[in-house]
MMTF fields as JSON, N, C-alpha, C and O atoms, coordinates in Angstrom:
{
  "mmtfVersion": "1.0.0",
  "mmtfProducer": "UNKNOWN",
  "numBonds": 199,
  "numAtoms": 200,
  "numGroups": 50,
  "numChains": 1,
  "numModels": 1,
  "chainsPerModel": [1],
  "groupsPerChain": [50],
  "chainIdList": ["A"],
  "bondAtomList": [4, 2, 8, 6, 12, 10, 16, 14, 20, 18, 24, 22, 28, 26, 32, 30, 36, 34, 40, 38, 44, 42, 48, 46, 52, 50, 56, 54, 60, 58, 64, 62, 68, 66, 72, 70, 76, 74, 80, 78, 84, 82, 88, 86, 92, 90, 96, 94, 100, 98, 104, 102, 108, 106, 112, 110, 116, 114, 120, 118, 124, 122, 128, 126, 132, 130, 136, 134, 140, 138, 144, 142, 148, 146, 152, 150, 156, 154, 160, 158, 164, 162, 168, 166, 172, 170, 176, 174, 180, 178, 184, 182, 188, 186, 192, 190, 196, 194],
  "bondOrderList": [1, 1, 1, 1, 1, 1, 1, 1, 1, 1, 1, 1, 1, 1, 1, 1, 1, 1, 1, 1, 1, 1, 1, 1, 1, 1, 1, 1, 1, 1, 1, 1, 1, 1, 1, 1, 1, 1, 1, 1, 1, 1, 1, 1, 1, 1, 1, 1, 1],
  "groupList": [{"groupName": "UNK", "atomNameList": ["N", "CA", "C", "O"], "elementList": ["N", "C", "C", "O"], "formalChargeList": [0, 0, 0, 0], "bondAtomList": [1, 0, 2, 1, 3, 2], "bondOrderList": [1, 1, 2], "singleLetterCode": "X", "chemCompType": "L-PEPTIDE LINKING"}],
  "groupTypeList": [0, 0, 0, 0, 0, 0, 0, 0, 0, 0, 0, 0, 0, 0, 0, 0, 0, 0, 0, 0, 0, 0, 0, 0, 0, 0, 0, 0, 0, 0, 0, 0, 0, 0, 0, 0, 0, 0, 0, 0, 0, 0, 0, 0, 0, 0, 0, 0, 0, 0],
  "groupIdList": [1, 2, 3, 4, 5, 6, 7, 8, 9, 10, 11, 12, 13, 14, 15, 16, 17, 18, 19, 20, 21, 22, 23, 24, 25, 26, 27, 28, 29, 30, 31, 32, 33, 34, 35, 36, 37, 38, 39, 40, 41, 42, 43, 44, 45, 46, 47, 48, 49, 50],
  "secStructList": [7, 7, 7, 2, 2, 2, 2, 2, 2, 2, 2, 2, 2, 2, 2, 2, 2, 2, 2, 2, 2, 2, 2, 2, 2, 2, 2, 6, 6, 1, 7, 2, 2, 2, 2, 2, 2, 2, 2, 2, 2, 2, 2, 2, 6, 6, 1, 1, 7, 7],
  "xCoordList": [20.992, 21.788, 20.903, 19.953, 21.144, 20.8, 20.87, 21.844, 20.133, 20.12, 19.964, 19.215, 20.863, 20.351, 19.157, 18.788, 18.37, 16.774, 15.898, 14.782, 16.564, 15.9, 16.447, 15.789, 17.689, 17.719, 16.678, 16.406, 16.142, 15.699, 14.573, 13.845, 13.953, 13.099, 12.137, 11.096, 13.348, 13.235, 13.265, 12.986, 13.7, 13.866, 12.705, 12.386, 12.307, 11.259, 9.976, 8.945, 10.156, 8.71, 9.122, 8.475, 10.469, 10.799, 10.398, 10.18, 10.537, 9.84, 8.516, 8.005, 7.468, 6.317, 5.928, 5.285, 6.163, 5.877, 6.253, 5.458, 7.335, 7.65, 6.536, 5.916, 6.193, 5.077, 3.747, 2.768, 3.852, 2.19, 2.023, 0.877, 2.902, 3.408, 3.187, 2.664, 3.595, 3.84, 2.403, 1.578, 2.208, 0.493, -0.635, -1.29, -0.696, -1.423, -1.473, -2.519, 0.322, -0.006, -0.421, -0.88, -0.391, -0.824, -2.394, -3.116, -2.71, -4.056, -5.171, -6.181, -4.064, -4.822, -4.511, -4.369, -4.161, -4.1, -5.075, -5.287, -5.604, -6.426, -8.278, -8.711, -8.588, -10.0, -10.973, -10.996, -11.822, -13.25, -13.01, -12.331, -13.461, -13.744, -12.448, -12.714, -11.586, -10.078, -10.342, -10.343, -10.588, -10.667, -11.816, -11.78, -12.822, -14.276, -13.325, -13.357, -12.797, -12.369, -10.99, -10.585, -10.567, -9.773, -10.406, -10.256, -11.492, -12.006, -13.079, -13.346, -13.394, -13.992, -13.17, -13.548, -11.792, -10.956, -10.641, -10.686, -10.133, -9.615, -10.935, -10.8, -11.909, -13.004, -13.276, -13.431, -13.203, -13.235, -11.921, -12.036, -11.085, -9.834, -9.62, -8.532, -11.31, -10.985, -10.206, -10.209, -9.757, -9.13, -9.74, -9.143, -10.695, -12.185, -12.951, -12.885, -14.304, -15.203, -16.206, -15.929, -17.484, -18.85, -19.127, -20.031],
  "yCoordList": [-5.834, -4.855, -4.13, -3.457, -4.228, -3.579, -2.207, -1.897, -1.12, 0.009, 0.405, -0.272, 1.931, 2.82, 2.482, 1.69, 3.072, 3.445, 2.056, 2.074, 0.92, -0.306, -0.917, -1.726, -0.363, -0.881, 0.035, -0.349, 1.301, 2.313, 1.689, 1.566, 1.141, 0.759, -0.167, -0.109, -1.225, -2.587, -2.718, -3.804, -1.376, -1.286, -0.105, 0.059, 0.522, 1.227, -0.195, 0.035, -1.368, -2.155, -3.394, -4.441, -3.128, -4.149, -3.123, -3.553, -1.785, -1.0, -1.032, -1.002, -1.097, -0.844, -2.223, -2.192, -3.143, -5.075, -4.643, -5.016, -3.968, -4.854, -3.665, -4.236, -2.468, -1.288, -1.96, -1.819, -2.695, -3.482, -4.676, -4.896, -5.31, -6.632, -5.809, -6.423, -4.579, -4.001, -3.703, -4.326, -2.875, -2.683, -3.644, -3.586, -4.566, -5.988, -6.441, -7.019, -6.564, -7.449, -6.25, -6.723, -4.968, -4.042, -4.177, -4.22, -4.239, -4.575, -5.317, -5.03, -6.845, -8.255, -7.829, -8.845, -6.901, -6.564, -5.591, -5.355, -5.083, -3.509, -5.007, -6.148, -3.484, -3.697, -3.487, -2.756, -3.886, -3.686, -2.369, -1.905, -1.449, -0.395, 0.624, 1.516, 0.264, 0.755, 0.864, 1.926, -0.371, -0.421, 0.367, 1.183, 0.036, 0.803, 2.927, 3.649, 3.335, 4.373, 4.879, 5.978, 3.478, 3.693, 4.158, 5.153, 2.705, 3.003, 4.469, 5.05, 4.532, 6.114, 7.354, 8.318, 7.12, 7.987, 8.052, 9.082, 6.587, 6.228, 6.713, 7.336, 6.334, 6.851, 8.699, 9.253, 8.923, 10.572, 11.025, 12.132, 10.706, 10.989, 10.3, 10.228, 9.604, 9.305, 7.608, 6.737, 7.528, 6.204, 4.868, 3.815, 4.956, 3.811, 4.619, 5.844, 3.273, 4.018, 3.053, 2.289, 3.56, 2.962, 1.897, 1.077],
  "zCoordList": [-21.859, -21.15, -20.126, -20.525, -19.002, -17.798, -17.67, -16.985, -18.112, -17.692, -16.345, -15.64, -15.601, -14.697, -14.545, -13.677, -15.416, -14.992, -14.681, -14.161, -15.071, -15.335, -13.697, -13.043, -13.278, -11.839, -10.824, -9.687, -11.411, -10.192, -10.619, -9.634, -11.78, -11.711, -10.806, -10.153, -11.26, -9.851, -8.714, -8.205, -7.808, -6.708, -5.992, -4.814, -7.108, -7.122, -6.988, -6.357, -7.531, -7.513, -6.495, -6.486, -5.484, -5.019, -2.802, -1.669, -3.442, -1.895, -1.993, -0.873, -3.172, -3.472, -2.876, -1.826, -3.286, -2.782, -0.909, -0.046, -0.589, 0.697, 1.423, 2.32, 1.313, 1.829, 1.663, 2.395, 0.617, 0.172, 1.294, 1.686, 1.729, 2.641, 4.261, 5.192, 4.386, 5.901, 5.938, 6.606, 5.3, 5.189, 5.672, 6.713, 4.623, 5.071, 5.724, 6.021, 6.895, 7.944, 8.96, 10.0, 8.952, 9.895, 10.061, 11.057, 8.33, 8.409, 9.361, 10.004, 8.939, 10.206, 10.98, 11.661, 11.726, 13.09, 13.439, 14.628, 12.665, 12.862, 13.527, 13.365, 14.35, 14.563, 14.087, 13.097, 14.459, 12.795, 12.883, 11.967, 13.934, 14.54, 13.422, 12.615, 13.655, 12.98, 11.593, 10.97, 11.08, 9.787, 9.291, 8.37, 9.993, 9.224, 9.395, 8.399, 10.453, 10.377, 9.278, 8.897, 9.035, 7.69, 6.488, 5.779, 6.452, 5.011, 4.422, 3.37, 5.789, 5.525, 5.167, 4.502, 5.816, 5.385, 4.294, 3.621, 3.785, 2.179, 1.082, 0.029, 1.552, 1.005, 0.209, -0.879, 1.331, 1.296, 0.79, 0.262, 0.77, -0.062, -1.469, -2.041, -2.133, -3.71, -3.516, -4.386, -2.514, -2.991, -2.877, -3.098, -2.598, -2.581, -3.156, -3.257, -3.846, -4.42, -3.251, -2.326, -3.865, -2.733, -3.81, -3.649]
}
């Protein structure tokens, strides 16, 4: 039996996949230059480690 919460669930991990997908290909597009200024950011905000 299909619960409410079991559909918000799925659609909750079905925006999380397609944001993870937009991301990535934004990614291959970024320049070293871009990226190295990402990861310093992500860095300093805890979400990378060294």
């Amino acid at each position: 039996m299909v619960t409410f919460t079991d559909r918000l669930s799925d659609d909750s991990d079905y925006k999380r996949e397609e944001l993870i997908k937009k991301i990535e290909h934004a990614l291959g597009q970024m320049t070293l230059k871009e990226l190295e200024a990402l990861s310093y950011d992500m860095f300093t905000k805890g979400y990378l480690e060294d």
